[in-house]
N, C-alpha and C positions, 0 to 999 in steps of 0.2 A: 447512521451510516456516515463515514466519515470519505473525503477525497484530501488523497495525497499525492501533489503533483508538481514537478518541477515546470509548470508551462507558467508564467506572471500571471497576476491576480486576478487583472480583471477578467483575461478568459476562461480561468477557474470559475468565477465567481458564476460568468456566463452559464457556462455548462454544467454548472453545478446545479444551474438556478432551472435547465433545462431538466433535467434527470432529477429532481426533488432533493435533493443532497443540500443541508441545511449548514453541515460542519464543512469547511473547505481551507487548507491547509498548502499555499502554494507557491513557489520559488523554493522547493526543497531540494537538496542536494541528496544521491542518493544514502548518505549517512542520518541526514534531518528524515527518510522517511524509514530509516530503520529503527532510530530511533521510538518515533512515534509511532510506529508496528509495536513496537517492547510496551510502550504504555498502555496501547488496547487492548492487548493482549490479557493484560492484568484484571481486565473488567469483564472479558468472557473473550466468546472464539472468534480471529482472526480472520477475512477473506480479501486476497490479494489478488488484482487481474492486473498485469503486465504486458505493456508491449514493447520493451526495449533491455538495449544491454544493461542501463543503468537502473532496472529493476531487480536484476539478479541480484545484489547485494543486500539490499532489504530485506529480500525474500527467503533468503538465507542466515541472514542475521539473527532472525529469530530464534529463541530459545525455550527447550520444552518448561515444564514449569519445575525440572526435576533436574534444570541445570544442563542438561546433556545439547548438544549441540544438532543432534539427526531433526530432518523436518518435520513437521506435523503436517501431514497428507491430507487429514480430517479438519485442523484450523484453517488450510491456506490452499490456495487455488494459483497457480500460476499460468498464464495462457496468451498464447499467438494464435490469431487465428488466419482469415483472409484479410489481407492488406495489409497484416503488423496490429492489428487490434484485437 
């Protein structure tokens, strides 16, 4: 499982360290997490949880493996819930 997040390091690192997440990837801009959406993709299936504007782009970014640009429903999860999380 990886964390990709624009919040600085050490708090990533924090709550990364809370939630067992081992890979943590963070001062990303939303282009730096579409990016590396693209490369995990390539190793199997994507899942995205979102709670801001600046994840729409990422989450969109992504491309099927057949080129086309429509979402994959089945790879990615995109979600607000109660309080923006």
């Amino acid at each position: 499982m990886t964390m990709l997040t624009g919040d600085n390091a050490r708090t990533a690192r924090a709550l990364a360290a809370q939630a067992g997440i081992a890979d943590v990837r963070a001062e990303l801009r939303p282009e730096d997490k579409a990016t590396a959406i693209g490369e995990l993709s390539k190793a199997g299936s994507v899942a995205m949880i979102g709670d801001g504007i600046n994840d729409a782009a990422p989450a969109s970014a992504h491309r099927h493996r057949d080129g086309s640009d429509r979402l994959r429903c089945g790879d990615r999860v995109c979600g607000r819930g109660l309080h923006g999380s």
